[in-house]
C-alpha positions in Angstrom: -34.3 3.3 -61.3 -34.1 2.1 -57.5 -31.8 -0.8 -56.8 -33.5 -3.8 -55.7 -32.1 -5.1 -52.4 -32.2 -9.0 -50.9 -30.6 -9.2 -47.7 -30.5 -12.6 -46.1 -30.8 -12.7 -42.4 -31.4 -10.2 -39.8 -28.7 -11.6 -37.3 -25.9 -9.1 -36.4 -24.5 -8.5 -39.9 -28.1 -8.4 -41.7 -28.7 -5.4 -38.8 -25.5 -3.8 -39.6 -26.5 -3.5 -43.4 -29.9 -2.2 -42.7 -28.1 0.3 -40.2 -25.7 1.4 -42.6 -28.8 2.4 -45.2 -30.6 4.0 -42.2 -27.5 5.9 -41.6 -27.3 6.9 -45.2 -30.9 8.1 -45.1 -30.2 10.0 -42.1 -27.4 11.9 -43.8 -29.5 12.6 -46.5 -29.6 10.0 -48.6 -33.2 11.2 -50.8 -34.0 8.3 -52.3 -33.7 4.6 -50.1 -33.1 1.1 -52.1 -35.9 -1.2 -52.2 -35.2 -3.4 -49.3 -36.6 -6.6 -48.0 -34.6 -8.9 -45.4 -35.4 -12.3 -44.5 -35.3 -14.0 -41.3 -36.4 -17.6 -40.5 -36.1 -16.4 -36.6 -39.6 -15.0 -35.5 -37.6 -12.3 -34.1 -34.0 -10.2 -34.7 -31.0 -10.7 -33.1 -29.8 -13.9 -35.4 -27.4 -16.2 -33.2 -27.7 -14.3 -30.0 -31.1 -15.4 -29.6 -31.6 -18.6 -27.1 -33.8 -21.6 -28.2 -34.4 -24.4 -25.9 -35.1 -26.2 -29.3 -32.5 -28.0 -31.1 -32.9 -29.8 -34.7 -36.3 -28.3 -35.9 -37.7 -25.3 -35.0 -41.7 -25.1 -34.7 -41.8 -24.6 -39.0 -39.6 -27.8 -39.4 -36.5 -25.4 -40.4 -32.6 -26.6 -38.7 -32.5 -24.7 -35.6 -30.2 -21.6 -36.0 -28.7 -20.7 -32.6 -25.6 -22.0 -30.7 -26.6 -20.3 -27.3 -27.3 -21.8 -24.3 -27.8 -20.9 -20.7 -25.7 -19.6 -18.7 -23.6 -18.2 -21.4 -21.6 -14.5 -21.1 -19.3 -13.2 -23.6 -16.1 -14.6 -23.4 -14.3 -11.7 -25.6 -14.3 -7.9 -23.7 -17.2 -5.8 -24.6 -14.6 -3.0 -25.6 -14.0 -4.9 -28.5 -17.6 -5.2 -29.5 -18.9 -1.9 -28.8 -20.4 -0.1 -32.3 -18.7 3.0 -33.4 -21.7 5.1 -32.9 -23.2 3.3 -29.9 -21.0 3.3 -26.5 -22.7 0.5 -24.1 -22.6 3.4 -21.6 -25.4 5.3 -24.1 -27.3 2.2 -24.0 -27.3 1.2 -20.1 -26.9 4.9 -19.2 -24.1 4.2 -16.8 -20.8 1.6 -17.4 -21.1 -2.1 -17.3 -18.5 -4.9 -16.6 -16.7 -5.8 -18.9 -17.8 -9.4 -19.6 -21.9 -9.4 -19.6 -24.0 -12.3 -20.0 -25.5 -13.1 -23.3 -29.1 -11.2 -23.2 -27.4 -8.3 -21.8 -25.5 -7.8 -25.1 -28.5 -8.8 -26.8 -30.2 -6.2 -25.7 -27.2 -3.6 -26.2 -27.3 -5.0 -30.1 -30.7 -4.5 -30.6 -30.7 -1.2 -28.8 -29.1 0.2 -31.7 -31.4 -0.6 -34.4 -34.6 0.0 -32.0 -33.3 3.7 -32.4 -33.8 3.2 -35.9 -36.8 2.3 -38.2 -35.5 -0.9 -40.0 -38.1 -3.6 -38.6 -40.1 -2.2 -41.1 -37.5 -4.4 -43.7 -37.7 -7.5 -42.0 -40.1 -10.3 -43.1 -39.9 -12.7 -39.9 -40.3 -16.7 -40.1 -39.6 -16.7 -43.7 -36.6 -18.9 -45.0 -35.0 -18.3 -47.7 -35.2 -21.4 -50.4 -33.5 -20.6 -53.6 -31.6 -18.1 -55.2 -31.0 -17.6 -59.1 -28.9 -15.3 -61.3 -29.9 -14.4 -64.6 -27.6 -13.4 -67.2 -30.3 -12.1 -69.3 -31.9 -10.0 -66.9 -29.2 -8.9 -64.6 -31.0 -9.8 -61.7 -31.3 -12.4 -58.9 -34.7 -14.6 -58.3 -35.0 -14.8 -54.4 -37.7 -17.7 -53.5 -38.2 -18.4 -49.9 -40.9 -19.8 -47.7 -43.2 -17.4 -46.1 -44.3 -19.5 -43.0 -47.0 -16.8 -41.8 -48.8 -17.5 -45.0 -47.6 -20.9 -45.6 -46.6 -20.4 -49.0 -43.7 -19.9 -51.6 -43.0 -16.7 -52.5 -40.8 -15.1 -55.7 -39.2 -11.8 -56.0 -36.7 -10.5 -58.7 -33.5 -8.4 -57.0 -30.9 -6.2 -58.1 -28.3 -7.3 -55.6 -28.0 -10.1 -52.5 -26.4 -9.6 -49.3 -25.6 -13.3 -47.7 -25.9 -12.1 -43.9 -26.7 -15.8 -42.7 -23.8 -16.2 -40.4 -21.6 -19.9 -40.3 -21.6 -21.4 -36.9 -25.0 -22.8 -37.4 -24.4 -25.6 -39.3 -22.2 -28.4 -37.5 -18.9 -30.3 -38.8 -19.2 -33.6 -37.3 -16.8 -36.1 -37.8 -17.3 -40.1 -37.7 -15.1 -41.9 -34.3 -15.7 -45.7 -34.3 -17.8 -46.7 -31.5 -19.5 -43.3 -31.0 -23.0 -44.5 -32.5 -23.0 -47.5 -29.5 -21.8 -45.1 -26.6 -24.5 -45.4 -23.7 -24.1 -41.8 -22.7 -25.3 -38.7 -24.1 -23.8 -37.6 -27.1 -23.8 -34.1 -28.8 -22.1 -31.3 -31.0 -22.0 -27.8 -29.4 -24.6 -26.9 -31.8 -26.8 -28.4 -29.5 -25.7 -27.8 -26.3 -28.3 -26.0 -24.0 -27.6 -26.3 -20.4 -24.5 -27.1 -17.6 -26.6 -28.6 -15.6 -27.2 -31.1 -17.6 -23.5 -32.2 -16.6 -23.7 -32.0 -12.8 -21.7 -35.0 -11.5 -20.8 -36.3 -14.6 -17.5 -36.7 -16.4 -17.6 -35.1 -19.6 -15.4 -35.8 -23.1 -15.5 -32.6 -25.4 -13.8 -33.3 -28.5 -12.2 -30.0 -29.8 -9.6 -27.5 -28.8 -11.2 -24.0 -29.7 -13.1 -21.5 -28.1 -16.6 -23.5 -27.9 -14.5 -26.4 -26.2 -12.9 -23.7 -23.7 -16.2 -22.3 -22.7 -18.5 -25.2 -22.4 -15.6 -27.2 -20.4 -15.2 -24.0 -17.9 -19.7 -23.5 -17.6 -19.9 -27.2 -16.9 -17.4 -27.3 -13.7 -18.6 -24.2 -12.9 -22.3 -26.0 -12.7 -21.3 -29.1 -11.0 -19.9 -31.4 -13.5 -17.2 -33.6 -12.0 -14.3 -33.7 -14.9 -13.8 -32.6 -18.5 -11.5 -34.2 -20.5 -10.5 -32.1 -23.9 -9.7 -33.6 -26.8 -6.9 -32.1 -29.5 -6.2 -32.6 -32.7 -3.4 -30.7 -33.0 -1.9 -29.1 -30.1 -3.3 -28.3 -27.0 -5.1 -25.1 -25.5 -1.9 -25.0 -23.1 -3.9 -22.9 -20.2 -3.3 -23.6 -16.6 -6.3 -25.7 -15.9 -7.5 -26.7 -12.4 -7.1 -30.5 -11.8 -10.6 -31.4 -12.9 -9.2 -30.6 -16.3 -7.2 -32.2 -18.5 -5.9 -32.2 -22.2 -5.1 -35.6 -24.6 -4.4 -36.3 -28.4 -7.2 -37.0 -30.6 -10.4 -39.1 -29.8 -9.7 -42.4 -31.6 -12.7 -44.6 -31.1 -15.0 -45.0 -28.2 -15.9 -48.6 -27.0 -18.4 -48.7 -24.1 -18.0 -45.6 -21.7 -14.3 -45.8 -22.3 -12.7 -42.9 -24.8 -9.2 -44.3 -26.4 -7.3 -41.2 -27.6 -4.1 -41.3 -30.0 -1.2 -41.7 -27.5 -2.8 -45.1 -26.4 -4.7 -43.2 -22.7 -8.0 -43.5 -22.2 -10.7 -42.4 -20.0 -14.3 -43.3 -18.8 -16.5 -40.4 -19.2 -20.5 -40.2 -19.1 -21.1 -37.9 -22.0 -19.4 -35.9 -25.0 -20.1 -33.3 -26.6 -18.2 -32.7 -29.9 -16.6 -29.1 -30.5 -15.5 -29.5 -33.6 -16.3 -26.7 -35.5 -18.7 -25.4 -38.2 -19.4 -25.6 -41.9 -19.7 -22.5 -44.5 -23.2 -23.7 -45.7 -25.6 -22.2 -48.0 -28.4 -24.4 -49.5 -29.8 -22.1 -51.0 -27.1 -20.7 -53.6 -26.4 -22.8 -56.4 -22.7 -24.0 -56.9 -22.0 -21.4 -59.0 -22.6 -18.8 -56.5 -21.8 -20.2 -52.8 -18.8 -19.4 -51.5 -16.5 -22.6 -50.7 -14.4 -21.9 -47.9 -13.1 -23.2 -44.4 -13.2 -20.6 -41.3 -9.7 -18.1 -42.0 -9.4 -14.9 -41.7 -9.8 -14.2 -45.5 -11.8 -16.5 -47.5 -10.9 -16.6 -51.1 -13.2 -15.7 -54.0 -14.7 -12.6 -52.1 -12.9 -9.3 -52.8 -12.8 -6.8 -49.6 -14.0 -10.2 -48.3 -17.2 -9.3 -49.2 -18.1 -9.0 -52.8 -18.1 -12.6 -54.4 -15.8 -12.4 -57.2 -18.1 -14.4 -60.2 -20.7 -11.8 -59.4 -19.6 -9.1 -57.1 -23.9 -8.4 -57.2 -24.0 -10.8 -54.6 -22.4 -9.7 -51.4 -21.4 -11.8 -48.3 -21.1 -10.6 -44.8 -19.2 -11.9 -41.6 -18.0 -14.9 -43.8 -14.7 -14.9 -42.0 -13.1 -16.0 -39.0 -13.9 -13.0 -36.1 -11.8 -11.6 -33.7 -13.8 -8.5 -34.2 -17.3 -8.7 -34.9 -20.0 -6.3 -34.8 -17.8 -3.3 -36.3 -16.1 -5.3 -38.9 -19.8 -6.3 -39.8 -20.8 -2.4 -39.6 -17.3 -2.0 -41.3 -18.8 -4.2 -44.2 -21.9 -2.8 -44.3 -21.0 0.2 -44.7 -19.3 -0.6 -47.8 -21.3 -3.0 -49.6 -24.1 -0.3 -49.4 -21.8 2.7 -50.9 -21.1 0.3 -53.5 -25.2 -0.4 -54.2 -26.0 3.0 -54.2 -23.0 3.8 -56.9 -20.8 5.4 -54.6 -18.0 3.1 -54.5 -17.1 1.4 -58.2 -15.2 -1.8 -58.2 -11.7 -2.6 -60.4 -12.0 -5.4 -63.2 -11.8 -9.1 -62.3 -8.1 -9.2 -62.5 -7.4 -6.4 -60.5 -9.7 -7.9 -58.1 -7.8 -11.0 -57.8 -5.0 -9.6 -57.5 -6.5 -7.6 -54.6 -7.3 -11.0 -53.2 -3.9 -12.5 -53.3 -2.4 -9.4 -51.9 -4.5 -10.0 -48.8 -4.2 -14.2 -48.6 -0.1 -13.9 -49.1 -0.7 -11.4 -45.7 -2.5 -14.3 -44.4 -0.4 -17.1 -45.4 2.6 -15.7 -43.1 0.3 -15.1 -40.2 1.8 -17.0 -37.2 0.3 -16.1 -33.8 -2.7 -14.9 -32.7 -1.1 -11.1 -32.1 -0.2 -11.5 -36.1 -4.0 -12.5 -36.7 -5.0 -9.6 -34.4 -3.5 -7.1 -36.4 -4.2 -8.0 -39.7 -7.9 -8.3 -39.1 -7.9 -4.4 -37.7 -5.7 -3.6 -40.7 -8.6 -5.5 -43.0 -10.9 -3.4 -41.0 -9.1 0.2 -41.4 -8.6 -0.8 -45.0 -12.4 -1.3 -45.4 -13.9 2.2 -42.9 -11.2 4.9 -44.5 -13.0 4.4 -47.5 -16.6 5.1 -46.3 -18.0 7.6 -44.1 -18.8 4.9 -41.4 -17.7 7.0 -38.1 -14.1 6.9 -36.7 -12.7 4.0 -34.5 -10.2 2.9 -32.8 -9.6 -0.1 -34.3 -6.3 -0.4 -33.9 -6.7 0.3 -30.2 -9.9 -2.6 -29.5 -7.2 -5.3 -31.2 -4.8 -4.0 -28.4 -7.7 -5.0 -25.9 -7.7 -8.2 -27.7 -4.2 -8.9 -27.5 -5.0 -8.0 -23.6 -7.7 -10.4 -23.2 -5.3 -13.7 -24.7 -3.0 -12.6 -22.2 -5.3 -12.7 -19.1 -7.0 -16.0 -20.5 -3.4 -17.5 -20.7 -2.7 -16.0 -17.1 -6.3 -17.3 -15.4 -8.8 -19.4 -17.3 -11.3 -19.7 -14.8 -10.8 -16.0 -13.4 -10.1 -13.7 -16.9 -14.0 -12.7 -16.9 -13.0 -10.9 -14.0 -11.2 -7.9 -15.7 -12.2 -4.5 -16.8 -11.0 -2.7 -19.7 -11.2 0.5 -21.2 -13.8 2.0 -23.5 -11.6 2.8 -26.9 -15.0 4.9 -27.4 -15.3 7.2 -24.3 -12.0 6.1 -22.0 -14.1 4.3 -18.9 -13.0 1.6 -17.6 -15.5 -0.8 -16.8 -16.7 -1.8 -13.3 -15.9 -5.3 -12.2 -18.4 -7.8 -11.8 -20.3 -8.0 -8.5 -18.7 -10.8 -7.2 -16.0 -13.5 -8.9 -17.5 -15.2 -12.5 -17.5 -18.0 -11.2 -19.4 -17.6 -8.5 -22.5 -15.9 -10.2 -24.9 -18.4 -11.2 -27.7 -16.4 -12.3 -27.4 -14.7 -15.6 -30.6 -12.5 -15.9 -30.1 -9.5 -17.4 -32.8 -8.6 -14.5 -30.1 -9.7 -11.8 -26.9 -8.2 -13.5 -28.4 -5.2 -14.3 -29.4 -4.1 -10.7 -26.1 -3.6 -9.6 -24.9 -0.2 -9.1 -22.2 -0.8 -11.5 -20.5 2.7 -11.3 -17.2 3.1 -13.1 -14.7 5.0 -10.2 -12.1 7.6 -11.7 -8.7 6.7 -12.2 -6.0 9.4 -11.0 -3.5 10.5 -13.2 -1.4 7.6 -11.3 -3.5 5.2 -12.9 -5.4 4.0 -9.6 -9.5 3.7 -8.7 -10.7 6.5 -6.6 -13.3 4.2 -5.2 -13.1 4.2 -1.3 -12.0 0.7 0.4 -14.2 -2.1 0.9 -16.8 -1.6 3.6 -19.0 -3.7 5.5 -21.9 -3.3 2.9 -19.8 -5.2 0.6 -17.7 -2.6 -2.0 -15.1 -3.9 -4.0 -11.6 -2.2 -3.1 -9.6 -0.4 -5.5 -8.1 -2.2 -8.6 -5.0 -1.1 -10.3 -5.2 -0.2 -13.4 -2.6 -0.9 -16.3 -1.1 1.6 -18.7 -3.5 -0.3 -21.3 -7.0 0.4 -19.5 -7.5 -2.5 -17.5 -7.4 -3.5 -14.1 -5.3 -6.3 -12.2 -5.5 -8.3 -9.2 -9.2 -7.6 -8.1 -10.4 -8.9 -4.5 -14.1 -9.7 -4.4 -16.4 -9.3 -1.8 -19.8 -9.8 -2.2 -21.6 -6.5 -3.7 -24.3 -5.1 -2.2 -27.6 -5.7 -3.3 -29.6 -2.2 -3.8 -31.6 -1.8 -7.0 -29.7 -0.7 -10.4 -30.3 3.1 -12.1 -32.6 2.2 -15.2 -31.2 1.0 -18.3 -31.4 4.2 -20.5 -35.2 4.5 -19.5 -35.4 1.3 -21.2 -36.9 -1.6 -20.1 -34.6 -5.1 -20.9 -36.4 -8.1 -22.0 -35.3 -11.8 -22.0 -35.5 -13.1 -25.2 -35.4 -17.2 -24.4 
């Protein structure tokens, strides 16, 4: 009989699982699963997605997406490109190696626009409820069908969680915060820099949202930003309008008090302080209770949760790597719904599961974290047929990319790395990150970005800068990656098309 298959959410993961049964099918896989995905969004793409919105979106449903203007990757492309979808296939020519957010949007849906998945996805429903049976052996999915504006029930064989967890804030209480006169918000909610323009801003939180929302708002005007650690600070050389203190203690008036007795005066704050593993609709017998690490407990291959390994989680961890380890996954769960992969008993699950947390417990820097989560991954893809990588070599670009972000906050956008998928090292940006305010895909993509050859002595072959504004030569490191660019303005002449494709907005 044909497996029955829930997946919840078509965001990055919920694509990568309807990829990896397209892929199947393409192999020649006779006989597809039943499949039906849900997705609250009106459209794919999950968190990458922009919404001006925050709270409730136009069904009365919390507002999914983080985004906001302005916003490019802050993690090198290299390390996000699919397996069996090079960013040079997409655009039809190299990109830099730190786009803005609807340009990797567009590379993400690229991939499943080349297949015929849509077909899956039932748009602007939300998922409401979902029960096991033990007499039955099957899962009852009810979710909210806003089109029709009704509740609607279906019986499932297996359910693939693909709902993502940064959309769901942890706030905590600070006395004095619910009479502060300024703006107040968590970075859920955050939506534009230029909101911030001559102000001095508080952000509560010493992680990557914190890093990135500090550097867009100087970058758009704002006069100061003041983080806030708990535990030790992000120890980067920041320009003078930065600057790091202890914990937020209580707020009284416009004046922040902080642990070591300082204080500040600030005009807004916006609290980075993390996210909540949150799923409503899962009774307490089947959500997975967990805090963001690199391997949750209670999910074996950190996927299959281990009360009912018929329900299936993906991209419940903390992410270095993303959109492979998704793929990576995906790939899995589905060889293990269509029979192909059998899972041990519960103990020898477990003790699959402790294997993997002792690795974790002993972790100690970020290289450690690095390489256990491409060991996870190669642990995960030598088992399935999901195409060869180079894992090993993208967490190399990782380790990279925390040295150049230690070396130049403000300036580490403005490196190029390698592809580990065809060897070309990106272009550099047309002009310094900081100084490019507009973040169009229309705008970045009409750039000539041509990748020059490197000679066997590791240099550009590009010519010198000349007076229409060419970048000069970067040199580039045994790793793939190129040091000490000088900007000049690039010239402005009209971009080859994008793979004959045409790149939309999606805001």
């Amino acid at each position: 009989m044909t497996p029955k298959i829930a997946i919840l959410g078509a965001g990055p993961s919920g694509l990568a699982q309807l990829r990896a049964f397209e892929a199947a099918r393409k192999a020649g896989l006779e006989q597809i699963p039943d499949i039906v995905c849900y997705e609250k969004q009106p459209d794919w793409g999950g968190m990458w997605n922009y919404t001006w919105r925050t709270g409730l979106d136009e069904h009365g449903e919390p507002v999914h997406g983080s985004m906001y203007r302005y916003l490019w990757s802050n993690g090198p492309k290299e390390c996000l490109e699919f397996a069996d979808y090079s960013f040079e296939e997409h655009f039809g020519r190299p990109i830099p190696s730190y786009p803005p957010r609807a340009v990797l949007l567009d590379y993400i849906m690229g991939r499943v626009e080349k297949s015929d998945v849509r077909k899956y996805i039932r748009f602007n429903t939300a998922v409401r409820w979902v029960e096991w049976s033990d007499e039955t052996q099957k899962f009852t999915v009810t979710v909210m069908n806003h089109d029709r504006g009704a509740l609607e029930s279906d019986e499932f064989d297996y359910v693939v969680v693909a709902t993502g967890h940064f959309s769901t804030p942890h706030v905590p209480h600070f006395d004095g915060l619910d009479r502060f006169p300024g703006r107040v918000l968590h970075a859920h909610d955050f939506r534009d820099a230029r909101e911030f323009a001559g102000k001095r801003l508080l952000l509560v939180g010493s992680s990557y949202s914190a890093e990135d929302i500090g550097t867009q708002c100087i970058k758009y005007g704002a006069e100061q930003v003041t983080f806030s650690y708990r535990s030790a600070p992000m120890g980067h050389d920041w320009p003078e309008q930065f600057s790091e203190v202890p914990l937020l203690t209580h707020v009284d008036g416009k004046v922040a008090h902080f642990r070591d007795g300082s204080t500040r005066e600030v005009d807004a704050i916006v609290l980075c302080t993390g996210y909540k593993h949150h799923y409503p609709f899962l009774p307490d017998e089947l959500a997975l209770r967990t805090n963001n690490r690199l391997y949750p407990r209670d999910i074996y291959k950190g996927i299959f949760f281990q009360r009912n390994p018929k329900l299936m989680y993906l991209g419940a961890q903390d992410q270095y790597f993303t959109f492979n380890m998704f793929d990576a996954q995906a790939w899995y769960a589905r060889d293990f719904m269509l029979g192909r992969v059998d899972l041990p008993d519960f103990d020898t699950r477990e003790q699959d599961i402790d294997h993997w947390r002792a690795r974790e417990e002993k972790l100690s820097s970020s290289v450690e974290d690095i390489d256990f989560q491409a060991a996870y991954i190669r642990d995960l893809v030598d088992r399935t047929d999901y195409p060869e990588f180079h894992v090993e070599r993208q967490g190399e670009v990782f380790k990279q990319w925390k040295q150049d972000k230690k070396r130049d906050i403000m300036g580490y956008r403005n490196n190029s790395y390698a592809s580990t998928l065809t060897g070309t090292v990106a272009p550099p940006l047309p002009a310094p990150w900081m100084e490019i305010v507009d973040d169009s895909p229309e705008s970045f993509l009409r750039h000539d970005f041509t990748a020059p050859e490197v000679t066997a002595e590791g240099r550009f072959t590009a010519p010198e800068v000349t007076s229409e504004g060419r970048f000069t030569a970067p040199e580039v490191t045994s790793e793939g990656r190129t040091l000490d660019r000088q900007h000049t303005p690039a010239a402005r002449r009209p971009a080859r098309p994008a793979a004959s494709r045409t790149v939309s907005v999606k805001a």
